[in-house]
PABADO-583982 format. One record per atom (N, C-alpha, C, CB): residue number from 1; chain; atom name; x, y, z. Coordinates in pm, whole numbers, plus 50000, padded with zeros to 5 digits. Glycine has a CB too. Example, Ala and Ser with C-alpha at 12.3 -4.5 7.8 and 13.67 -1.06 7.14 Angstrom:
! PABADO-583982
[1,"A","N",[51319,49431,50780]]
[1,"A","CA",[51230,49550,50780]]
[1,"A","C",[51320,49670,50780]]
[1,"A","CB",[51131,49553,50905]]
[2,"A","N",[51285,49775,50708]]
[2,"A","CA",[51367,49894,50714]]
[2,"A","C",[51290,50003,50787]]
[2,"A","CB",[51408,49940,50572]]
END
This chain:
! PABADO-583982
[1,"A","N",[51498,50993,50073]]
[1,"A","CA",[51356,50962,50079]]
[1,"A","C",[51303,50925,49940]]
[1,"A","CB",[51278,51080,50136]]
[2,"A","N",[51340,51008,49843]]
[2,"A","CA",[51296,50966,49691]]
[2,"A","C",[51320,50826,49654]]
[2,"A","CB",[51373,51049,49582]]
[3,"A","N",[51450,50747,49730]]
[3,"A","CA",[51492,50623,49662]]
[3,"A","C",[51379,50531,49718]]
[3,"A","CB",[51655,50571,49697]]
[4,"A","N",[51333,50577,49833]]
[4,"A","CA",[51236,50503,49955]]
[4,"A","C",[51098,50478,49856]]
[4,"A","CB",[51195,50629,50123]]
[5,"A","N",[51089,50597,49802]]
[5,"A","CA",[50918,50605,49712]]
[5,"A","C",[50971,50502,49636]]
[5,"A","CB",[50851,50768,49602]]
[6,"A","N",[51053,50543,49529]]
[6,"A","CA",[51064,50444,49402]]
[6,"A","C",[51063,50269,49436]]
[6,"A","CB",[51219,50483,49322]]
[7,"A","N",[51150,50262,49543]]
[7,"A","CA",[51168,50111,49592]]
[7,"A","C",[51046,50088,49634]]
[7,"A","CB",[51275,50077,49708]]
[8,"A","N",[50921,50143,49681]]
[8,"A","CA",[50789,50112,49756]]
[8,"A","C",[50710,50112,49630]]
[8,"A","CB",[50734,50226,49882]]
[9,"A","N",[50707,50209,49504]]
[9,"A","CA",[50627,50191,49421]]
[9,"A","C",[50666,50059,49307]]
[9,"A","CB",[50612,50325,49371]]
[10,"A","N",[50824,50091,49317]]
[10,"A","CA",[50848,49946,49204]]
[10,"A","C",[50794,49778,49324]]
[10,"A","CB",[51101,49937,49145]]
[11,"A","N",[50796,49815,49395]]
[11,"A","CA",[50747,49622,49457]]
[11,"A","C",[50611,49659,49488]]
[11,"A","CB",[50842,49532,49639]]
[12,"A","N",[50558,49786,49481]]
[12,"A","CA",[50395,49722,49498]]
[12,"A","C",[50337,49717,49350]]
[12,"A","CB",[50278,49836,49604]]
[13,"A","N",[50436,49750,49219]]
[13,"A","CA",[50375,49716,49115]]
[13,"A","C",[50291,49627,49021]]
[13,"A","CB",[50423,49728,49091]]
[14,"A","N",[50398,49522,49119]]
[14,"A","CA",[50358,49352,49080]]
[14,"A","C",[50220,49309,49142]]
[14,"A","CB",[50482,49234,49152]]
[15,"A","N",[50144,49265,49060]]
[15,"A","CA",[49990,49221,49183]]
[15,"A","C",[50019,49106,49237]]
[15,"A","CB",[49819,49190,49112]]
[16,"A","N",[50142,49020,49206]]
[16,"A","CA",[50141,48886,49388]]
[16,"A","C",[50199,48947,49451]]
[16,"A","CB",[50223,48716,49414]]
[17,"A","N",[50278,49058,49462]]
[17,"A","CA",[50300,49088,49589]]
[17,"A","C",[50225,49240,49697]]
[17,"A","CB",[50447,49093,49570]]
[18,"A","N",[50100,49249,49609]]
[18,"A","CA",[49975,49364,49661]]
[18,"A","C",[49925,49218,49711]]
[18,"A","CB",[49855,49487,49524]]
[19,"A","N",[49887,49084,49655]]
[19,"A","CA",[49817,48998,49733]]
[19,"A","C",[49886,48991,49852]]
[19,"A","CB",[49798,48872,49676]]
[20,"A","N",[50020,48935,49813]]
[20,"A","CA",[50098,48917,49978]]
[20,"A","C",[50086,49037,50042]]
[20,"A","CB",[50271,48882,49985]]
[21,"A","N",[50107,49135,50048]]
[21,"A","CA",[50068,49257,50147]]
[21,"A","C",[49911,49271,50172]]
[21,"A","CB",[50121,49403,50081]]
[22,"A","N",[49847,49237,50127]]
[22,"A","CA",[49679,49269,50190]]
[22,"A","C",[49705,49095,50252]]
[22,"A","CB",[49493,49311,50028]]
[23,"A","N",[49728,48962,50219]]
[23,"A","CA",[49751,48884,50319]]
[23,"A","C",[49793,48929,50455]]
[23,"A","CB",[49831,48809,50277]]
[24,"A","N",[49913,48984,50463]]
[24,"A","CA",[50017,49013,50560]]
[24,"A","C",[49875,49127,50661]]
[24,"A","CB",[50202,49109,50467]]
[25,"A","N",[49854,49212,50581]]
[25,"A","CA",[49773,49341,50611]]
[25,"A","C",[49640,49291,50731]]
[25,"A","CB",[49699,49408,50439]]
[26,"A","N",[49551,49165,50651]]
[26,"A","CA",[49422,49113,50688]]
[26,"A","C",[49499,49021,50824]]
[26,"A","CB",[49327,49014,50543]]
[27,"A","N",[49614,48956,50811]]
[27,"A","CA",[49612,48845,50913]]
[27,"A","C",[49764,48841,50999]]
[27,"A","CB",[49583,48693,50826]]
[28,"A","N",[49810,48990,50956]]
[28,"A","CA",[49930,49043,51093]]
[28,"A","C",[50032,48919,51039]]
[28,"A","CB",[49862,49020,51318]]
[29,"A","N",[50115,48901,51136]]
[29,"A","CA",[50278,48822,51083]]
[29,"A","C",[50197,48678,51077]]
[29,"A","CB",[50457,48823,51230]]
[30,"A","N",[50274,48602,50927]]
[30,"A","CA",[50180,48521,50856]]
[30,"A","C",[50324,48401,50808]]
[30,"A","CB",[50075,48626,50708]]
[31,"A","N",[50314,48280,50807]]
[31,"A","CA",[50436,48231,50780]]
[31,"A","C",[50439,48211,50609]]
[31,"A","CB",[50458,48092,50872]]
[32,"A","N",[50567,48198,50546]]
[32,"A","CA",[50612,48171,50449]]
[32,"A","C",[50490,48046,50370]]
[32,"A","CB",[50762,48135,50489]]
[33,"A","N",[50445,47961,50453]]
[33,"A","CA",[50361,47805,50405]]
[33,"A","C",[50203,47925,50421]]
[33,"A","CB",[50379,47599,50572]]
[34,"A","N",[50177,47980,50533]]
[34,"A","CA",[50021,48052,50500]]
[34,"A","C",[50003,48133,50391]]
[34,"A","CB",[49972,48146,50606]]
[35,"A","N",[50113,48202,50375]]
[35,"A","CA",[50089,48318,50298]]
[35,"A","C",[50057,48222,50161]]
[35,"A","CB",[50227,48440,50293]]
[36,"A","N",[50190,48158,50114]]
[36,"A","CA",[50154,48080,50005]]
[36,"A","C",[50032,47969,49967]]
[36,"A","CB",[50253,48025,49994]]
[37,"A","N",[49940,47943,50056]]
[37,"A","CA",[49847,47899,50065]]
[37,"A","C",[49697,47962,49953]]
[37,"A","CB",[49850,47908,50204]]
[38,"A","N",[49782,48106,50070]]
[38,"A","CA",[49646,48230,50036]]
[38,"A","C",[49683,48286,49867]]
[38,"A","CB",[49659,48413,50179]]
[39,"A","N",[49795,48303,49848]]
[39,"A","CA",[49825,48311,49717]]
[39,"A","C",[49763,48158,49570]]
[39,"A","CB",[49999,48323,49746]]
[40,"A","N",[49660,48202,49529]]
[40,"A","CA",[49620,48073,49457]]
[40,"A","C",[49727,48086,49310]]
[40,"A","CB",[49423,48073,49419]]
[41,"A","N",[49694,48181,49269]]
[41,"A","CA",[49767,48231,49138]]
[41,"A","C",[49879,48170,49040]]
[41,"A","CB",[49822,48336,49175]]
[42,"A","N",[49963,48169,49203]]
[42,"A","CA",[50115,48094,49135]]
[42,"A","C",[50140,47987,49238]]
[42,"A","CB",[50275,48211,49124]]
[43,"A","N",[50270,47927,49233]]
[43,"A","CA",[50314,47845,49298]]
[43,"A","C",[50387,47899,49462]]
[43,"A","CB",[50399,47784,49198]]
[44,"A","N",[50444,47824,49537]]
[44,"A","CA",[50519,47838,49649]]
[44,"A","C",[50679,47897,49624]]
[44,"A","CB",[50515,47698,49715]]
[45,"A","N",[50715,47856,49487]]
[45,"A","CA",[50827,47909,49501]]
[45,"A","C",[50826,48008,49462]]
[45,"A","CB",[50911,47859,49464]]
[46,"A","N",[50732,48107,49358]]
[46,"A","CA",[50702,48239,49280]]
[46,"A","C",[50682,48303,49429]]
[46,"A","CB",[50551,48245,49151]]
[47,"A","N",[50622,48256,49504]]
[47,"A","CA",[50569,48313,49658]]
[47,"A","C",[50672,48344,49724]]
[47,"A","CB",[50488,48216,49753]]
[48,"A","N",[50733,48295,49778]]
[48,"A","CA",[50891,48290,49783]]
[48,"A","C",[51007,48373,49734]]
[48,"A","CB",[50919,48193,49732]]
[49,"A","N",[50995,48368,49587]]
[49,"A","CA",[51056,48509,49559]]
[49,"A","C",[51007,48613,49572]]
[49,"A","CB",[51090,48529,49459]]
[50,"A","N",[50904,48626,49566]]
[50,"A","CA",[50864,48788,49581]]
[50,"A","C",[50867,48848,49767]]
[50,"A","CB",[50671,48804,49506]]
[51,"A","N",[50859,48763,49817]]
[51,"A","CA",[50869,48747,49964]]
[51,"A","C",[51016,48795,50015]]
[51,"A","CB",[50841,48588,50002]]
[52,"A","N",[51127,48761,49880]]
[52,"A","CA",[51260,48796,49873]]
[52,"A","C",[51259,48955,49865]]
[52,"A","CB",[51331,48723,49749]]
[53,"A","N",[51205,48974,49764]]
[53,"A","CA",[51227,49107,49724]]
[53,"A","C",[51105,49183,49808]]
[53,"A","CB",[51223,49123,49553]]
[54,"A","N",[51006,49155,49840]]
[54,"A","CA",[50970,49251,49938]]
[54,"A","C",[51045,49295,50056]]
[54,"A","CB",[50867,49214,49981]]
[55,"A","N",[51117,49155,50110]]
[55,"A","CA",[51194,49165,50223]]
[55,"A","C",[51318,49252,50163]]
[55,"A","CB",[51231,49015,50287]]
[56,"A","N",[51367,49246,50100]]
[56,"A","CA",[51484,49317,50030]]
[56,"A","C",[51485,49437,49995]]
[56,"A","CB",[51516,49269,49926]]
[57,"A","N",[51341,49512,49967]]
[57,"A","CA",[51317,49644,49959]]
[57,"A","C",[51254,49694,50079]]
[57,"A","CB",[51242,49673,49849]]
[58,"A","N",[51280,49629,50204]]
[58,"A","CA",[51255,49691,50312]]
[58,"A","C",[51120,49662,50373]]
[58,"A","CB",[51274,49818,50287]]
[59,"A","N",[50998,49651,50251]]
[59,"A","CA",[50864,49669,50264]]
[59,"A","C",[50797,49602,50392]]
[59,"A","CB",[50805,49619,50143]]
[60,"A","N",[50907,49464,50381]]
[60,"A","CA",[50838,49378,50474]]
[60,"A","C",[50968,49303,50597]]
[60,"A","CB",[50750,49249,50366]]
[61,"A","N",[50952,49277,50699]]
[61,"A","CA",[51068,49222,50770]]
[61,"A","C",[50978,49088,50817]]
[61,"A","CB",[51142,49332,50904]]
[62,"A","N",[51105,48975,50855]]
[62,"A","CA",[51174,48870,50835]]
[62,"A","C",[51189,48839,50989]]
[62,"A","CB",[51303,48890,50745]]
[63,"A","N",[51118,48700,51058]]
[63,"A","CA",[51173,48664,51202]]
[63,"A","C",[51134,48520,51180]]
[63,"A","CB",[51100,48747,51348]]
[64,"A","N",[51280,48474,51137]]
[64,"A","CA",[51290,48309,51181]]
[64,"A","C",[51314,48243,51273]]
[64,"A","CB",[51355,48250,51136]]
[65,"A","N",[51212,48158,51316]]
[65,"A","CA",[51214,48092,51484]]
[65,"A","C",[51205,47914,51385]]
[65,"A","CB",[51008,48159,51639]]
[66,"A","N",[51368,47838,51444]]
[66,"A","CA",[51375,47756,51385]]
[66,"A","C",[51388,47739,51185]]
[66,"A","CB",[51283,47714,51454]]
[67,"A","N",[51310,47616,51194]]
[67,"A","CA",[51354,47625,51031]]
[67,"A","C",[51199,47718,50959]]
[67,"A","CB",[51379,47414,50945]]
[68,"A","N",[51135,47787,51058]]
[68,"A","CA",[50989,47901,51004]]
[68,"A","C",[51063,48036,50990]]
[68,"A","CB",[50833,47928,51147]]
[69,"A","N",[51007,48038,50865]]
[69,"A","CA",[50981,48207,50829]]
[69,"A","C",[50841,48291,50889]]
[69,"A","CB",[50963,48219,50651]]
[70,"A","N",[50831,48392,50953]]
[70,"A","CA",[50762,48463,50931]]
[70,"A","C",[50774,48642,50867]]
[70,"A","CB",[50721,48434,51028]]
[71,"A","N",[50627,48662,50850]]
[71,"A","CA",[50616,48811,50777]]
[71,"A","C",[50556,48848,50846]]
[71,"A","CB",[50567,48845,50650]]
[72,"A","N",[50599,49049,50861]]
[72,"A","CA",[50516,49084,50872]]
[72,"A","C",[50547,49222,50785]]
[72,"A","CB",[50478,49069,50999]]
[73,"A","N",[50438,49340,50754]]
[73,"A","CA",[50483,49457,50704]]
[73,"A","C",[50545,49544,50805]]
[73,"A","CB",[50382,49521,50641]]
[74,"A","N",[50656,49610,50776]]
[74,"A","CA",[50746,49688,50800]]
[74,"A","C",[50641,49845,50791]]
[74,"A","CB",[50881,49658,50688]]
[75,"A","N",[50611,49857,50884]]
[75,"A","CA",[50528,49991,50890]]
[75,"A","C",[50633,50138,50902]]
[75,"A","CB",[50421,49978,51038]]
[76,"A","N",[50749,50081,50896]]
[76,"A","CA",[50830,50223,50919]]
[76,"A","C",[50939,50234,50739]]
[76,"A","CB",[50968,50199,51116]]
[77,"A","N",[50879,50108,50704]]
[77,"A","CA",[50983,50098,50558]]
[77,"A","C",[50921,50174,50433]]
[77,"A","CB",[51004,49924,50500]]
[78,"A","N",[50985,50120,50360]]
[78,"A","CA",[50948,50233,50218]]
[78,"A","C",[50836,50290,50178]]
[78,"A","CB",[50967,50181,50097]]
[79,"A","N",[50724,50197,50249]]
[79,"A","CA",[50563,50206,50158]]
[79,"A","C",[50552,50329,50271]]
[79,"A","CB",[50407,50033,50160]]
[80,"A","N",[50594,50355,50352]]
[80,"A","CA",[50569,50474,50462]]
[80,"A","C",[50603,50625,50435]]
[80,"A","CB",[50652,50443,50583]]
[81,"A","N",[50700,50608,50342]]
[81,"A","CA",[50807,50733,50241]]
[81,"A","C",[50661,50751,50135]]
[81,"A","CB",[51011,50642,50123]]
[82,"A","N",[50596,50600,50087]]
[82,"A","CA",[50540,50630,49887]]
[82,"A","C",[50402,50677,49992]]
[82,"A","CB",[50510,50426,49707]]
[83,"A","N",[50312,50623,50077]]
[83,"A","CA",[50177,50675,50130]]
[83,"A","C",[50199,50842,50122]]
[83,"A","CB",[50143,50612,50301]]
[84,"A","N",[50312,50850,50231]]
[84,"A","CA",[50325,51038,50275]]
[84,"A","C",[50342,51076,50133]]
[84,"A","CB",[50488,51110,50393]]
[85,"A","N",[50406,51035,50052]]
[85,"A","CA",[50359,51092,49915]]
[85,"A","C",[50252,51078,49838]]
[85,"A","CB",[50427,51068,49841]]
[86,"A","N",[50203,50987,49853]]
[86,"A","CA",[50054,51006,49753]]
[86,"A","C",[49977,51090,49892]]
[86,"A","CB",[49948,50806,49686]]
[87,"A","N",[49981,51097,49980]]
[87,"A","CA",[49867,51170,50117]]
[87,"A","C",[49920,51304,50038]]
[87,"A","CB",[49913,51150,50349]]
[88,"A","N",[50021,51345,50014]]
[88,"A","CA",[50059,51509,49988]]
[88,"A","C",[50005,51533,49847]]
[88,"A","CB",[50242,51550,49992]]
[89,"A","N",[50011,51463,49718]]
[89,"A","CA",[49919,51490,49623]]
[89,"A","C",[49782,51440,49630]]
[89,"A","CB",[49967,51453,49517]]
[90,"A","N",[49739,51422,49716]]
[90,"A","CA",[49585,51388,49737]]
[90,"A","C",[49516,51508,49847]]
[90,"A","CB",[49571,51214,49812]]
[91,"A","N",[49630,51569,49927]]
[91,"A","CA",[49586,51672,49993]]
[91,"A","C",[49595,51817,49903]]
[91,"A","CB",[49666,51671,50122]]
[92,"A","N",[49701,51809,49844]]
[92,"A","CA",[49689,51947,49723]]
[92,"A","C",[49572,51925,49613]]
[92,"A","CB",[49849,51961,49618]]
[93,"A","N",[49607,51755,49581]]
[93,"A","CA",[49440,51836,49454]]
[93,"A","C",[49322,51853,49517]]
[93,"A","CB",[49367,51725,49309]]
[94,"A","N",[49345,51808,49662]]
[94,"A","CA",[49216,51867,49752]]
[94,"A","C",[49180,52015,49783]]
[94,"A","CB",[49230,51815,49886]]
[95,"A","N",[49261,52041,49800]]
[95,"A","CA",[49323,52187,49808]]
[95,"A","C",[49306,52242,49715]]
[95,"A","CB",[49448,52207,49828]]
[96,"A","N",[49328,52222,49586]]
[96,"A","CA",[49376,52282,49450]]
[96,"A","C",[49224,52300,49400]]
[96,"A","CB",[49488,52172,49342]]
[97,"A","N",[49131,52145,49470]]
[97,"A","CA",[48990,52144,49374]]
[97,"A","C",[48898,52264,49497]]
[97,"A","CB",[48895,51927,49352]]
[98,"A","N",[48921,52309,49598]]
[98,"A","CA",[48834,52366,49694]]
[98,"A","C",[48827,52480,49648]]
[98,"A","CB",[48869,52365,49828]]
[99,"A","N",[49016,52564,49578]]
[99,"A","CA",[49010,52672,49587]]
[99,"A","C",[48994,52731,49419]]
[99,"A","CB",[49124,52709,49676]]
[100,"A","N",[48953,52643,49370]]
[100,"A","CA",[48944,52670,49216]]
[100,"A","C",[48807,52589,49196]]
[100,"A","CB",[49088,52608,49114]]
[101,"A","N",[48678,52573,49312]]
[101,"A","CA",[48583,52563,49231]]
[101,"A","C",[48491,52683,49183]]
[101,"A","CB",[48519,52476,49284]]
[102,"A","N",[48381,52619,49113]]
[102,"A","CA",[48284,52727,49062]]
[102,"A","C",[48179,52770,49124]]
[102,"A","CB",[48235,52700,48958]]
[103,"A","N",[48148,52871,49152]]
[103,"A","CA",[48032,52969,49196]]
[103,"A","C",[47859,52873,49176]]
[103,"A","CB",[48046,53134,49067]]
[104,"A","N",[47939,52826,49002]]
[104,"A","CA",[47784,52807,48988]]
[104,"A","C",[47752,52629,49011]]
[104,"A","CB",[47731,52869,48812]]
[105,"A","N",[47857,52594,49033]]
[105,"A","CA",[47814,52428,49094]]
[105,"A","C",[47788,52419,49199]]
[105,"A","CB",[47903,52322,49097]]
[106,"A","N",[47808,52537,49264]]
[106,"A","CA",[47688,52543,49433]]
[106,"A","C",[47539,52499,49427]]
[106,"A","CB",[47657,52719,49496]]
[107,"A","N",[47470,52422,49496]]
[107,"A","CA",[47340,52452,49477]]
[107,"A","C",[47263,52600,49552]]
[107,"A","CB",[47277,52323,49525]]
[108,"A","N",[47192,52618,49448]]
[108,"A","CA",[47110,52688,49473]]
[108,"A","C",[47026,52720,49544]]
[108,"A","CB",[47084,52690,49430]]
[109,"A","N",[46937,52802,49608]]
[109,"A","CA",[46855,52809,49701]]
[109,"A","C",[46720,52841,49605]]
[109,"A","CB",[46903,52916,49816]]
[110,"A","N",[46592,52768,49659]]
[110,"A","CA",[46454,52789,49565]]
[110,"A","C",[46417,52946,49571]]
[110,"A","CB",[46309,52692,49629]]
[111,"A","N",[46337,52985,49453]]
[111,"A","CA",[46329,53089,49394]]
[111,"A","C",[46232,53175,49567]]
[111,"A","CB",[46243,53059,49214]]
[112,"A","N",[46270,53269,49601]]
[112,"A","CA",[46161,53351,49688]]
[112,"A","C",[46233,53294,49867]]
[112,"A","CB",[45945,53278,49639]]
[113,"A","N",[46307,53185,49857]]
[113,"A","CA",[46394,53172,49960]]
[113,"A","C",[46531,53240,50015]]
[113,"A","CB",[46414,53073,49943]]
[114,"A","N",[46553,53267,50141]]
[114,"A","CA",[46690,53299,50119]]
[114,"A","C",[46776,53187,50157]]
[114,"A","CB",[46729,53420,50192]]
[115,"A","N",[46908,53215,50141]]
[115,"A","CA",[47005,53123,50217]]
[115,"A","C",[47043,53112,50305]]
[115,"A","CB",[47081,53111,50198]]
END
């Protein structure tokens, strides 16, 4: 599972391929020519490679009908291993901040009121 995080955090490092995944994300399985469309940034073939290596780290899978590529995200691949890990340190410092706050950052109740 650890190799799963690292491979999900090293390919969402790059920001064209966080564009290509919120593409993929906003408009479901998207072909190789749309996606690169939506990508202004770089070219078709930079699009292309990273499309490699997403597909290659699992992130995203691959269904060619004829000479078309399509994408879509792989909801059971790596980024599914790195989420359940950031959800588990986002639920402990939740945890961590509930049970270690202070008394006196409560608000208060006005003077002659009770609570």
């Amino acid at each position: 599972m650890q190799d799963n995080e690292e491979s999900a955090f090293a390919v969402l490092a790059d920001q064209v391929r966080r564009q290509i995944l919120d593409v993929l994300a906003e408009h479901g399985e998207c072909s190789a020519g749309f996606i690169s469309d939506q990508i202004t940034t770089v070219g078709r073939t930079t699009v292309s490679a990273h499309l490699k290596a997403l597909r290659l780290s699992g992130v995203v899978v691959e269904r060619r009908d004829g000479r078309h590529r399509y994408f879509s995200i792989d909801p059971t691949g790596p980024t599914r291993d790195a989420l359940q890990f950031l959800q588990s340190l986002l639920d402990g410092a939740l945890k961590s901040s509930i049970t270690t706050s202070d008394p006196a950052d409560e608000p208060r109740s006005a003077p002659g009121r009770s609570a």
